[in-house]
PDB file of N, CA, C and O in Angstrom, chain B, residues numbered from 101:
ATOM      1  N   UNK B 101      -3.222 -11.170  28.979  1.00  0.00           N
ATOM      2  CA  UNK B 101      -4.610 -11.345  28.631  1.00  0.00           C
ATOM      3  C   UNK B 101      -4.692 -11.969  27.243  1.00  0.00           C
ATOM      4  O   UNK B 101      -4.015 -11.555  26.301  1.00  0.00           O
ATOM      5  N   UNK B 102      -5.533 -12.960  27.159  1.00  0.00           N
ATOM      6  CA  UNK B 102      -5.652 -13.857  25.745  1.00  0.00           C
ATOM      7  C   UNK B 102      -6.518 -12.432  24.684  1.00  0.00           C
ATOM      8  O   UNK B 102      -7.141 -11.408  24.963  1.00  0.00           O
ATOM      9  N   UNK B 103      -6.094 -13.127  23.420  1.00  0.00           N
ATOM     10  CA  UNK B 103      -6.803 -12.235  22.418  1.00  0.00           C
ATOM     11  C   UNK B 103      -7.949 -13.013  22.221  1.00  0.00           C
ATOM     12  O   UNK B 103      -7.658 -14.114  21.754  1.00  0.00           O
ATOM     13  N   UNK B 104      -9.466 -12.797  22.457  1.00  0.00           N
ATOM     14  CA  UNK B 104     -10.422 -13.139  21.858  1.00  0.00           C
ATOM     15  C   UNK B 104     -11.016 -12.353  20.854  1.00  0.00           C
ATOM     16  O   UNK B 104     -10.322 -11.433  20.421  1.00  0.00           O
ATOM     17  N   UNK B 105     -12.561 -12.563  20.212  1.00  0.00           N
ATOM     18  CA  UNK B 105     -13.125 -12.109  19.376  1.00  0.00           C
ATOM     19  C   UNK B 105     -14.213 -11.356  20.411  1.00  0.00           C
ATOM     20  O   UNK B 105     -15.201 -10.983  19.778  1.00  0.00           O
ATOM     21  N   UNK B 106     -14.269 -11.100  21.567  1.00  0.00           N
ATOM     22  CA  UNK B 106     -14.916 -10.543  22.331  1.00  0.00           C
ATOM     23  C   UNK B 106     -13.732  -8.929  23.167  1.00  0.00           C
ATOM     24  O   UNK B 106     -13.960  -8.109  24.056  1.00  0.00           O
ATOM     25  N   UNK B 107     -12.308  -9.245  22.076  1.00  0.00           N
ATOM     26  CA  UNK B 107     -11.526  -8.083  22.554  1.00  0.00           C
ATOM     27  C   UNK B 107     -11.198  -6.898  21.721  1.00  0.00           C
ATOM     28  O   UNK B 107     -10.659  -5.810  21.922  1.00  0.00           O
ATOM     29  N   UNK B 108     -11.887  -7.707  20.403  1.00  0.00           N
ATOM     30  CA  UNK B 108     -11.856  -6.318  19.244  1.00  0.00           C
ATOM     31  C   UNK B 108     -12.206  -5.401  19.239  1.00  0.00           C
ATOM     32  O   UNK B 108     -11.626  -4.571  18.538  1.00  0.00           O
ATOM     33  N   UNK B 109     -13.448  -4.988  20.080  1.00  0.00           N
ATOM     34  CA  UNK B 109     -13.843  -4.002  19.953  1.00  0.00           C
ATOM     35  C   UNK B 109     -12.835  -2.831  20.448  1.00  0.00           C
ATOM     36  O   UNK B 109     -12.750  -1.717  19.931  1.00  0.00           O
ATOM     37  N   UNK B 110     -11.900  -3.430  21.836  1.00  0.00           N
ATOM     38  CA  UNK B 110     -11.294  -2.554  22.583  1.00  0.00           C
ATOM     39  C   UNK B 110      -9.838  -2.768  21.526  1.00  0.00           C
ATOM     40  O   UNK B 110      -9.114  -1.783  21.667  1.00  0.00           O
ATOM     41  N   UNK B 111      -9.456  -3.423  20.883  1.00  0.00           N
ATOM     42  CA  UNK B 111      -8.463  -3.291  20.167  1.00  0.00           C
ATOM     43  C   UNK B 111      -8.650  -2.323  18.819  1.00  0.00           C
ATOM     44  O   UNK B 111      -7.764  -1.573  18.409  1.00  0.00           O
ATOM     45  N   UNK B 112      -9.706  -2.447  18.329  1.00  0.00           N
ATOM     46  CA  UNK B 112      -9.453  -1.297  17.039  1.00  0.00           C
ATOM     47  C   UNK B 112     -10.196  -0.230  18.035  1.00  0.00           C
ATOM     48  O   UNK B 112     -10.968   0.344  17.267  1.00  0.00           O
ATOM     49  N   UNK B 113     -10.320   0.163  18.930  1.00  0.00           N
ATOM     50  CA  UNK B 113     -10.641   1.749  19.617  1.00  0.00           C
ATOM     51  C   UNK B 113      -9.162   2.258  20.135  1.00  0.00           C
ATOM     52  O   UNK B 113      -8.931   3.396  20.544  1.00  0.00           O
ATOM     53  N   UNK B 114      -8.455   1.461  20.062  1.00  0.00           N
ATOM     54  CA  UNK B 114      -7.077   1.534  20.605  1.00  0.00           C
ATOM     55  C   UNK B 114      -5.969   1.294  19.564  1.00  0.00           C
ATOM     56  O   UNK B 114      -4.809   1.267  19.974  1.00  0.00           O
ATOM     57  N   UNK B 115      -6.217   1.119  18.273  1.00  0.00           N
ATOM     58  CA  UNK B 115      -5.346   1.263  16.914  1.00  0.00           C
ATOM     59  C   UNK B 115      -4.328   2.406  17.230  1.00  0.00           C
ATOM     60  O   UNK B 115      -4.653   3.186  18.124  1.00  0.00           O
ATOM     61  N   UNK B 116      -3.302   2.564  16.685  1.00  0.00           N
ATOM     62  CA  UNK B 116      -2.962   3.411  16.159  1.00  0.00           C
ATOM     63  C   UNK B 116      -2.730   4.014  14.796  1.00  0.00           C
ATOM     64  O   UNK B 116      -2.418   3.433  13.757  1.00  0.00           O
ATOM     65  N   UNK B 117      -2.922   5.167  14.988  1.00  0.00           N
ATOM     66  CA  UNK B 117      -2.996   5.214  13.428  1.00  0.00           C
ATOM     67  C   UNK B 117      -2.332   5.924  12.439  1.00  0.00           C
ATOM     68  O   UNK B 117      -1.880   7.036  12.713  1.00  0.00           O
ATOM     69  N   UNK B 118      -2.206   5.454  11.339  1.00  0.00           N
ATOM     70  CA  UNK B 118      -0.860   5.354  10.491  1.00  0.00           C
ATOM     71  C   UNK B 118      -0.568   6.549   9.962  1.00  0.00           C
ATOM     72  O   UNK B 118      -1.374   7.465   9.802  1.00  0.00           O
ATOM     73  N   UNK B 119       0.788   6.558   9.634  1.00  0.00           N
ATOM     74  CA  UNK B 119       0.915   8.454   9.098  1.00  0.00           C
ATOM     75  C   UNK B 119       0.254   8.669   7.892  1.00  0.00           C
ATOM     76  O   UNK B 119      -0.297   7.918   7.087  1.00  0.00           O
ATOM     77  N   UNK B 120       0.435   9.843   7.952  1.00  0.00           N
ATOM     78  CA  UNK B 120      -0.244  10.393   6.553  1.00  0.00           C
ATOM     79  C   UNK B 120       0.387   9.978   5.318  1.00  0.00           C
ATOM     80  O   UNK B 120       1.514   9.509   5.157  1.00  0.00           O
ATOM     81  N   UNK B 121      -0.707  10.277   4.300  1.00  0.00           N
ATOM     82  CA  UNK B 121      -0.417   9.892   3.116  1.00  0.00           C
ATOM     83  C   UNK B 121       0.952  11.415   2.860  1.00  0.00           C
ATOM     84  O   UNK B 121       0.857  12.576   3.258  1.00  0.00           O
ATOM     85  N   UNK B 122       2.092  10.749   2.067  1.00  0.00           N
ATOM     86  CA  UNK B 122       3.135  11.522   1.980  1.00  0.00           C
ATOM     87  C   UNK B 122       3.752  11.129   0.659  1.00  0.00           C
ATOM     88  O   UNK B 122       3.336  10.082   0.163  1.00  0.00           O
ATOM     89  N   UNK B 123       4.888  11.959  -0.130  1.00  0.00           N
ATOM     90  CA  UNK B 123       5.967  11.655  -1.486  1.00  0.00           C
ATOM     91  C   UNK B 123       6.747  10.325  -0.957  1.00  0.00           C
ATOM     92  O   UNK B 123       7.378   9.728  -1.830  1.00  0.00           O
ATOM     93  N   UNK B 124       6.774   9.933  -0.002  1.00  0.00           N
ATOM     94  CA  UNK B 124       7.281   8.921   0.906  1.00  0.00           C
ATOM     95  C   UNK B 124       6.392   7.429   1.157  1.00  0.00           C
ATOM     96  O   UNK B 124       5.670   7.267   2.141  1.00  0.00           O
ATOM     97  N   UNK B 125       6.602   6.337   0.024  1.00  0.00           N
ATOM     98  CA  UNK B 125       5.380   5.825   0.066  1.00  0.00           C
ATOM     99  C   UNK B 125       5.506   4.497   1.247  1.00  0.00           C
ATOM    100  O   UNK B 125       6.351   3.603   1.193  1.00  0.00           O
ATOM    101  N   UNK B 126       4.432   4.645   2.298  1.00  0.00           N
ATOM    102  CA  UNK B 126       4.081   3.859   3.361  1.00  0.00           C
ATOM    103  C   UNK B 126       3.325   2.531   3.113  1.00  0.00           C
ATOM    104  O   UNK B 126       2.168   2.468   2.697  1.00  0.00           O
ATOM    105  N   UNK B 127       4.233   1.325   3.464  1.00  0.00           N
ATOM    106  CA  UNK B 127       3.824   0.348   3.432  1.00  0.00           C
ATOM    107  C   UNK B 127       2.944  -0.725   4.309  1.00  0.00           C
ATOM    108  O   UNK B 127       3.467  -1.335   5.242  1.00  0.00           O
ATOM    109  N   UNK B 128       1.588  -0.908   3.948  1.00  0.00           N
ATOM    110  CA  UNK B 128       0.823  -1.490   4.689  1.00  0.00           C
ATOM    111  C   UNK B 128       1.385  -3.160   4.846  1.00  0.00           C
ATOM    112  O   UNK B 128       1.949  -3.453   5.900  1.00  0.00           O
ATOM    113  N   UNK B 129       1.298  -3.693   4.311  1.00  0.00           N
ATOM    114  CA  UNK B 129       1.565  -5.397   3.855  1.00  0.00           C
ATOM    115  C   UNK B 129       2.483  -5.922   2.990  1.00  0.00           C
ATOM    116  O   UNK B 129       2.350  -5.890   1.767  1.00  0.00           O
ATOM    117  N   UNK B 130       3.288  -6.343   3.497  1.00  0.00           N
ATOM    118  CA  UNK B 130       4.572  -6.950   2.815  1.00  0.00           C
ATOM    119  C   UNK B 130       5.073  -8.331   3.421  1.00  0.00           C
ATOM    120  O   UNK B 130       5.303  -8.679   4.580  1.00  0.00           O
ATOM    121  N   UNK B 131       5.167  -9.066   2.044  1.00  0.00           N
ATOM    122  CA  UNK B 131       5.590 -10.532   1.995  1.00  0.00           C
ATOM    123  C   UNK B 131       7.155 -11.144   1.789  1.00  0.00           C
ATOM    124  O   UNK B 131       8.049 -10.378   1.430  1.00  0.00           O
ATOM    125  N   UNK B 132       7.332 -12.084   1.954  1.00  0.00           N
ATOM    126  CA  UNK B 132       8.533 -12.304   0.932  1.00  0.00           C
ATOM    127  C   UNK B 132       8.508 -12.301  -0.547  1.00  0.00           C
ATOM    128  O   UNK B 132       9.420 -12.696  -1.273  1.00  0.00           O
ATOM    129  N   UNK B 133       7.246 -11.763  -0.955  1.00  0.00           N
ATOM    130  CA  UNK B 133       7.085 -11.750  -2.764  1.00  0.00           C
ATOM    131  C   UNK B 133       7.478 -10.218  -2.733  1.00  0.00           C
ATOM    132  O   UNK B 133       7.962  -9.728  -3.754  1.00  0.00           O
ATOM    133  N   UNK B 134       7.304  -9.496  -1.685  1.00  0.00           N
ATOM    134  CA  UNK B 134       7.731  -8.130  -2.194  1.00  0.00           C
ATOM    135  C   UNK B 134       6.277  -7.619  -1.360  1.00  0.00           C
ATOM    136  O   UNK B 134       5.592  -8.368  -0.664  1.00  0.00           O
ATOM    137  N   UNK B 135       5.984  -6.084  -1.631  1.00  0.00           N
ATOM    138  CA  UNK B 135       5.339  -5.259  -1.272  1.00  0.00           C
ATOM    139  C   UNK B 135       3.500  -5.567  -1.894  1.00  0.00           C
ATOM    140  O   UNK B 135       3.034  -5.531  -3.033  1.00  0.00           O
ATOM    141  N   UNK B 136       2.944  -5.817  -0.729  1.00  0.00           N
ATOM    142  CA  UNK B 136       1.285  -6.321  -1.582  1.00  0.00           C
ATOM    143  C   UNK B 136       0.476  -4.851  -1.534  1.00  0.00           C
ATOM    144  O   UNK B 136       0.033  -4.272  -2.527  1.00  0.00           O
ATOM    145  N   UNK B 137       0.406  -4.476  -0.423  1.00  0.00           N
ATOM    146  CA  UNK B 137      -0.284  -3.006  -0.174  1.00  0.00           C
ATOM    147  C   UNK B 137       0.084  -1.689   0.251  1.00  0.00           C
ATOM    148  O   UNK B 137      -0.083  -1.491   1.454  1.00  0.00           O
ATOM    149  N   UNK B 138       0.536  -0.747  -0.414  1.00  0.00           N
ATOM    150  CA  UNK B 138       1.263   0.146   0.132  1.00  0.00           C
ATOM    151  C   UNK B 138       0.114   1.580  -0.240  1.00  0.00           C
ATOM    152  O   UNK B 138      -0.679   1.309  -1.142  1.00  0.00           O
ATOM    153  N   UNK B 139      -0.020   2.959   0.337  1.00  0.00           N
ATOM    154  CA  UNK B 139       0.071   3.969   0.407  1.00  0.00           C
ATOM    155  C   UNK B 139       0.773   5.372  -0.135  1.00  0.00           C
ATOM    156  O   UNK B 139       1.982   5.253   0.063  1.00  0.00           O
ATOM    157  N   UNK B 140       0.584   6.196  -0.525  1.00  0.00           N
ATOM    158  CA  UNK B 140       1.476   8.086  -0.433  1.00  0.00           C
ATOM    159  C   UNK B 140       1.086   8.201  -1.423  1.00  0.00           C
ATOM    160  O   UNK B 140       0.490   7.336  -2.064  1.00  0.00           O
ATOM    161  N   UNK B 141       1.453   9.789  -1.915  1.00  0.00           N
ATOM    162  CA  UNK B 141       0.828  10.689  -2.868  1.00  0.00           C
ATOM    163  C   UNK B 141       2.157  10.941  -4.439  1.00  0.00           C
ATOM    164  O   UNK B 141       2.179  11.986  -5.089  1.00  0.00           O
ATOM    165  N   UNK B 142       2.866  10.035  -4.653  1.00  0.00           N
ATOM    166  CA  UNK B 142       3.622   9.553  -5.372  1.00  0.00           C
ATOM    167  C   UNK B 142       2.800   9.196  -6.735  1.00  0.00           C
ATOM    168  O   UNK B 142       1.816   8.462  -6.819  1.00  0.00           O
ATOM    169  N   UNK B 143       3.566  10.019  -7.944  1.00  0.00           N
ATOM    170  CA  UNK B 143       2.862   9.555  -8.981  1.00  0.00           C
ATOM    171  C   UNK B 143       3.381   8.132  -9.696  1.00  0.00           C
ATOM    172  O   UNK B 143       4.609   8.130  -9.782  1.00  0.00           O
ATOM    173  N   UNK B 144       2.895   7.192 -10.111  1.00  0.00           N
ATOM    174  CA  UNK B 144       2.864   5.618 -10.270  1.00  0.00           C
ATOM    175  C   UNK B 144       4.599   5.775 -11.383  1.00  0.00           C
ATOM    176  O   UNK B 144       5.433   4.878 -11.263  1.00  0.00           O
ATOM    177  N   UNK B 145       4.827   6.788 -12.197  1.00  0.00           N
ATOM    178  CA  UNK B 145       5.981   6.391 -12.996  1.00  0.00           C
ATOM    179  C   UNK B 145       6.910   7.348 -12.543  1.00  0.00           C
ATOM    180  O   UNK B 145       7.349   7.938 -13.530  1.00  0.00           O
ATOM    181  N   UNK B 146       7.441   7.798 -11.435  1.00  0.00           N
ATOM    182  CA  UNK B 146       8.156   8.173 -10.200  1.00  0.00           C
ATOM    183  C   UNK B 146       9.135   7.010  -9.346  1.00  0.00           C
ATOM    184  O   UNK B 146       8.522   6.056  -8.867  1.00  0.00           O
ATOM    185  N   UNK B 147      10.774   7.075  -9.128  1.00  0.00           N
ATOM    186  CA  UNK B 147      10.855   6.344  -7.844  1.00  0.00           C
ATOM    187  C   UNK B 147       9.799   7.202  -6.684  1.00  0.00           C
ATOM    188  O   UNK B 147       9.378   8.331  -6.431  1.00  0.00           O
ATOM    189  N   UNK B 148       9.739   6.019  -6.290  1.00  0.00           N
ATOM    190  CA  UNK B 148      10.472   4.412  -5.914  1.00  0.00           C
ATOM    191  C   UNK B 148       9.533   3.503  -6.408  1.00  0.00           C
ATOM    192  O   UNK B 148       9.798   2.309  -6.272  1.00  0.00           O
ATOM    193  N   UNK B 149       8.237   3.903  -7.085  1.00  0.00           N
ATOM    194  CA  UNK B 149       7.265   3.130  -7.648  1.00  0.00           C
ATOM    195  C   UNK B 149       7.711   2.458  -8.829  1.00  0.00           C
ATOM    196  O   UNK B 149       6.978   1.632  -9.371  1.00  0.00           O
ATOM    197  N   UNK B 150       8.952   2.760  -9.323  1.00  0.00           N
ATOM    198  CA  UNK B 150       9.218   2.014 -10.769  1.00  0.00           C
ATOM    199  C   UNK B 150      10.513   1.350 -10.077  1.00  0.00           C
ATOM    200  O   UNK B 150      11.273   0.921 -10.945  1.00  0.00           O
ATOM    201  N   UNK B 151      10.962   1.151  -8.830  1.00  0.00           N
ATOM    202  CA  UNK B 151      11.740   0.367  -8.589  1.00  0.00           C
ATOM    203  C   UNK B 151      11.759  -0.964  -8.480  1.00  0.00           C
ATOM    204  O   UNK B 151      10.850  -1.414  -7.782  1.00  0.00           O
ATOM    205  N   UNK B 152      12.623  -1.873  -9.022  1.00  0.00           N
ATOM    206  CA  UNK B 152      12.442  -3.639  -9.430  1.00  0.00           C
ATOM    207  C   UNK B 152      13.047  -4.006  -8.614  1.00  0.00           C
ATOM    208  O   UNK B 152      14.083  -3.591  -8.095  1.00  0.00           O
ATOM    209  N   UNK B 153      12.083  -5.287  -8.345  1.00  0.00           N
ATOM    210  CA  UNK B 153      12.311  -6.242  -7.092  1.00  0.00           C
ATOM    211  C   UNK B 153      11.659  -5.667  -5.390  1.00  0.00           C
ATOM    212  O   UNK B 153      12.120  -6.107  -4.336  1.00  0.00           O
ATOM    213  N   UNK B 154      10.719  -4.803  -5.455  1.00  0.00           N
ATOM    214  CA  UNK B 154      10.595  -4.552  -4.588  1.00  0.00           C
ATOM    215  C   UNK B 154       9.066  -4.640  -4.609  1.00  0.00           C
ATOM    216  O   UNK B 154       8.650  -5.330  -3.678  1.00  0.00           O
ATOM    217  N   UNK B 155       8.186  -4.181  -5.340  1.00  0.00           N
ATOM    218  CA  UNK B 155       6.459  -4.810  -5.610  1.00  0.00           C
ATOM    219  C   UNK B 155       5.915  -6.002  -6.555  1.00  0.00           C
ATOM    220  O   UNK B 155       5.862  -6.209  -7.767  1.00  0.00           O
ATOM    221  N   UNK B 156       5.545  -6.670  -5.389  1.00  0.00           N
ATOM    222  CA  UNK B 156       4.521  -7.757  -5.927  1.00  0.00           C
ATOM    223  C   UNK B 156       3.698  -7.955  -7.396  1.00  0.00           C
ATOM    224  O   UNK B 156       2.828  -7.300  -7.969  1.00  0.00           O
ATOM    225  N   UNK B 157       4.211  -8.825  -7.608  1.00  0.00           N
ATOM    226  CA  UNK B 157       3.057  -8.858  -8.734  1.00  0.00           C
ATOM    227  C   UNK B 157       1.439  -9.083  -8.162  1.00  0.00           C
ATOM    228  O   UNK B 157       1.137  -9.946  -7.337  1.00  0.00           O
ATOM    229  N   UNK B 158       0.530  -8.170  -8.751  1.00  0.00           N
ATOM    230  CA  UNK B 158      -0.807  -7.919  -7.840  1.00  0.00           C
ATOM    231  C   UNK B 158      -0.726  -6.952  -6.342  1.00  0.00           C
ATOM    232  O   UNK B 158      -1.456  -6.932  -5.350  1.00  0.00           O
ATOM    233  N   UNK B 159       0.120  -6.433  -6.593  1.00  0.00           N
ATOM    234  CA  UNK B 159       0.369  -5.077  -5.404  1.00  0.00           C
ATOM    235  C   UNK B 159      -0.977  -4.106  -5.565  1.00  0.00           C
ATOM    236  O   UNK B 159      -1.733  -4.302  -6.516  1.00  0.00           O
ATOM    237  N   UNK B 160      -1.196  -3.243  -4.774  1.00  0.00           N
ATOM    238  CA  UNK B 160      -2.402  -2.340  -4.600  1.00  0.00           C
ATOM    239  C   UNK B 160      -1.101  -1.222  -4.341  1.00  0.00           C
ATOM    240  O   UNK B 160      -0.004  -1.380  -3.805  1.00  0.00           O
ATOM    241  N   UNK B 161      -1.641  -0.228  -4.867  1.00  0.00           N
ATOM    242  CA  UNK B 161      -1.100   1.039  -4.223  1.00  0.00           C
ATOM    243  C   UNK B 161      -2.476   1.998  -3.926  1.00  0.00           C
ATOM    244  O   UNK B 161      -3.506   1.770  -4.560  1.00  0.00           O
ATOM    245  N   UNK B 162      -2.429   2.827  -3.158  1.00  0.00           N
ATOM    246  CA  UNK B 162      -3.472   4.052  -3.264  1.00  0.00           C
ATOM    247  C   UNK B 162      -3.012   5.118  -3.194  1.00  0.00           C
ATOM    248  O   UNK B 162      -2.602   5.401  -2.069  1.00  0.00           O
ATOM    249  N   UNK B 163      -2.814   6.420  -4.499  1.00  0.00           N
ATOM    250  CA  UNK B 163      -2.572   7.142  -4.138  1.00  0.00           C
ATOM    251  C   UNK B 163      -3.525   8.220  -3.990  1.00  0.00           C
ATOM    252  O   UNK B 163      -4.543   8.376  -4.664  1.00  0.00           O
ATOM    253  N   UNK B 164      -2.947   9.222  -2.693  1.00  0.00           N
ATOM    254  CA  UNK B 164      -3.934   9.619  -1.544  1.00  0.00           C
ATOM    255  C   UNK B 164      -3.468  11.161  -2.348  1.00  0.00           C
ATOM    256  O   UNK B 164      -2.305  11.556  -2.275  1.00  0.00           O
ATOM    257  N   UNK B 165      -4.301  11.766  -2.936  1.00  0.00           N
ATOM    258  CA  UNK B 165      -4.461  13.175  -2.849  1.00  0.00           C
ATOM    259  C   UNK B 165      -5.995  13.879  -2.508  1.00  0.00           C
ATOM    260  O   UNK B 165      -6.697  13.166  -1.791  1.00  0.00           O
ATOM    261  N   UNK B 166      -6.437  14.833  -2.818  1.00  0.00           N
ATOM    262  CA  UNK B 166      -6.645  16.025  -2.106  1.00  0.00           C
ATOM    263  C   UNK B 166      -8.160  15.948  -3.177  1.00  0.00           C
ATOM    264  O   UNK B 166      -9.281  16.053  -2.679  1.00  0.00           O
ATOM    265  N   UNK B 167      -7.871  15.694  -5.114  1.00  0.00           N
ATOM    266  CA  UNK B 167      -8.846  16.123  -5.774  1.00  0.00           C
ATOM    267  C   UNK B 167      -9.425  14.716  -6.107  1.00  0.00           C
ATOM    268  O   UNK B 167     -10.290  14.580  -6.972  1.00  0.00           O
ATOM    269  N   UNK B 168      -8.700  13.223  -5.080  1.00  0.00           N
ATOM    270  CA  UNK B 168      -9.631  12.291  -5.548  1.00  0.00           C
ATOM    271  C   UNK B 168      -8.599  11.536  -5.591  1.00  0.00           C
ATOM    272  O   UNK B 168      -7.609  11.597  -6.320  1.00  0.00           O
ATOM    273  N   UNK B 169      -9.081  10.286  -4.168  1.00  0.00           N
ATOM    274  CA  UNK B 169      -7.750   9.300  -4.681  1.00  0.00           C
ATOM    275  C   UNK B 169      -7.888   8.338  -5.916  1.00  0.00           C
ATOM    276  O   UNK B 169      -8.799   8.432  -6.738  1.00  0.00           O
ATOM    277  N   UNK B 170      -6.862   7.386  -5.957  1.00  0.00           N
ATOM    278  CA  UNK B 170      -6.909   6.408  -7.391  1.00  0.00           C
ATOM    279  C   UNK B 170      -6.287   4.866  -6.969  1.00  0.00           C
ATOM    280  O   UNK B 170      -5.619   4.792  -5.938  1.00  0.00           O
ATOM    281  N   UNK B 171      -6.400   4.277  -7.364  1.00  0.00           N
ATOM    282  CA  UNK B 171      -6.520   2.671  -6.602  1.00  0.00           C
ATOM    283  C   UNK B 171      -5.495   2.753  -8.051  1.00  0.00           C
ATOM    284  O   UNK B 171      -5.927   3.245  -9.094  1.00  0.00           O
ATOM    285  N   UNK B 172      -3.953   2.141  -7.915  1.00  0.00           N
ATOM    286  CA  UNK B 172      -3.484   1.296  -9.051  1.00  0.00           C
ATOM    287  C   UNK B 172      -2.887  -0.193  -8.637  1.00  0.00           C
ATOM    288  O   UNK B 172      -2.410  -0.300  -7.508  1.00  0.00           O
ATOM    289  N   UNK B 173      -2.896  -1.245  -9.437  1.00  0.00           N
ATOM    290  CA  UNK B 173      -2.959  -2.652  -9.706  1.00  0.00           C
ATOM    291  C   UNK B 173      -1.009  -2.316 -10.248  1.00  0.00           C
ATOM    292  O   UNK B 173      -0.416  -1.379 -10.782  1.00  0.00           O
ATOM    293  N   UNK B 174      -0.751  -3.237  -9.892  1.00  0.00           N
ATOM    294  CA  UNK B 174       0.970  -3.778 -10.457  1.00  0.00           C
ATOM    295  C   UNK B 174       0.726  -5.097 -11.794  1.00  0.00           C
ATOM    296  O   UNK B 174       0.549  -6.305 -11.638  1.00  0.00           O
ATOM    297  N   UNK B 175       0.782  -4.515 -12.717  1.00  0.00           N
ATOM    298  CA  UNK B 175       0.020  -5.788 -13.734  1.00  0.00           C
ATOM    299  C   UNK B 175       1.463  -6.152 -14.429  1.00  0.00           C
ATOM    300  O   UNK B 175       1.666  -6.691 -15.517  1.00  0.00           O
ATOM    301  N   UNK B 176       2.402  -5.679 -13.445  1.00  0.00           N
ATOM    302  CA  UNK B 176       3.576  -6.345 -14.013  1.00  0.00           C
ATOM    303  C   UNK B 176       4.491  -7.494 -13.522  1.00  0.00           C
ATOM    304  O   UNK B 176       3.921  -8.559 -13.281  1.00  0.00           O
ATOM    305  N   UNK B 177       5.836  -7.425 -13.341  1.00  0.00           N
ATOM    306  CA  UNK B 177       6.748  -8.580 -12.563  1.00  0.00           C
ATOM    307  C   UNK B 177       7.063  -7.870 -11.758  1.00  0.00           C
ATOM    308  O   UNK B 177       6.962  -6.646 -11.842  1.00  0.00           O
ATOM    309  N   UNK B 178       7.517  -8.499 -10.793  1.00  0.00           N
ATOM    310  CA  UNK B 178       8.452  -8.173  -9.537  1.00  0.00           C
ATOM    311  C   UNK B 178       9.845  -7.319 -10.375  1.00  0.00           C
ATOM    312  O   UNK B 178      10.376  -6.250 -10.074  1.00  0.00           O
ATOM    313  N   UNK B 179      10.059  -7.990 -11.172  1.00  0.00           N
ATOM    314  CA  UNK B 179      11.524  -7.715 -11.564  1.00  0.00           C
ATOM    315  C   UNK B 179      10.861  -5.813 -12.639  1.00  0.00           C
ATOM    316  O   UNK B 179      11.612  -4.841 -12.717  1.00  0.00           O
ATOM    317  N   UNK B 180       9.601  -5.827 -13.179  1.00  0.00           N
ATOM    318  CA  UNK B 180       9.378  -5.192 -13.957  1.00  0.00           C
ATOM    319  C   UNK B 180       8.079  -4.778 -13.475  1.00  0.00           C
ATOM    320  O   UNK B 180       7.109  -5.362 -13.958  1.00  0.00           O
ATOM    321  N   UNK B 181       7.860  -3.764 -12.503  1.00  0.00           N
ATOM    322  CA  UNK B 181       6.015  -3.199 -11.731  1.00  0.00           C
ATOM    323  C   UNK B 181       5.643  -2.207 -13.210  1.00  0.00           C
ATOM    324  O   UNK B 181       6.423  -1.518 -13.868  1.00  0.00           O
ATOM    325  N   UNK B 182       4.456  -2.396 -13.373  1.00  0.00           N
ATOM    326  CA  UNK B 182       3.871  -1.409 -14.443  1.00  0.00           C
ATOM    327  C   UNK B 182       2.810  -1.537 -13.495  1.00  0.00           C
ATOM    328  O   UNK B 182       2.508  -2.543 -12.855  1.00  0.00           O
ATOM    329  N   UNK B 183       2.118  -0.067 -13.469  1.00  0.00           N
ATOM    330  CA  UNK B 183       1.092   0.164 -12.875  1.00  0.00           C
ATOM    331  C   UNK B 183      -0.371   0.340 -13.787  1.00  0.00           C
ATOM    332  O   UNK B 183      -0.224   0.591 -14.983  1.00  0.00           O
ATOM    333  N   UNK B 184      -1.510   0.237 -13.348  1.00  0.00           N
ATOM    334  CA  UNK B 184      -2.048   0.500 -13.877  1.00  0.00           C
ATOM    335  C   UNK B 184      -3.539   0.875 -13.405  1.00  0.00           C
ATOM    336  O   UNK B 184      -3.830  -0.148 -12.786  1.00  0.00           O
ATOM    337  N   UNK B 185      -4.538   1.626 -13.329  1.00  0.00           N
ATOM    338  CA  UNK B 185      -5.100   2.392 -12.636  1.00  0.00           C
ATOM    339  C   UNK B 185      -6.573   1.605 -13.253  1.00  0.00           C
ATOM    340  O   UNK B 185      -7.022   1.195 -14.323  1.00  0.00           O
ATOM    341  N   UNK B 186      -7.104   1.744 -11.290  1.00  0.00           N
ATOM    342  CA  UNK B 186      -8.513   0.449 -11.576  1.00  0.00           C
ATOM    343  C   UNK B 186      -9.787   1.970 -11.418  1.00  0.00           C
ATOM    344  O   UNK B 186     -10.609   2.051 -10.505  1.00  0.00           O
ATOM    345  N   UNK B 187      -9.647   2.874 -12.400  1.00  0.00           N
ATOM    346  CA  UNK B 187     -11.234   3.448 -12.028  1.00  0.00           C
ATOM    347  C   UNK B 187     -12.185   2.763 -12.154  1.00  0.00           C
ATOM    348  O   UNK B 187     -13.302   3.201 -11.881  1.00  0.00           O
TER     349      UNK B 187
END
């Protein structure tokens, strides 16, 4: 069956859906620049979040807790991620 724009509806009712936010951080979108959007409850200056060569410069992370999540930005290099938090 072809994919149209008349099949979405039955395709996102039929998603599956992604694990939970975890210390284990889950990656949504990834390029050959490295990691653009990722997920988990990992604090930003923690591995694997300070690991080089593996997030994008302009990466999103969200981390997912309980008293309020927090959106952080990678305002660093690939070779060097510094995070930094968009309230």
């Amino acid at each position: 069956m072809a994919r149209t724009r008349y099949t979405l509806a039955y395709d996102h009712a039929n998603m599956v859906p992604a694990p939970a936010a975890a210390a284990a951080t889950e990656t949504i979108f990834k390029t050959e620049d490295g990691i653009l959007l990722a997920y988990g409850t990992a604090a930003t200056n923690v591995a694997p979040l300070t690991t080089a060569a593996l997030w994008a410069p302009g990466c999103l992370y969200i981390k997912v807790v309980d008293s309020g999540s927090v959106l952080y930005l990678n305002t660093g290099t690939k070779a060097s991620p510094s995070w930094t938090d968009q309230k």
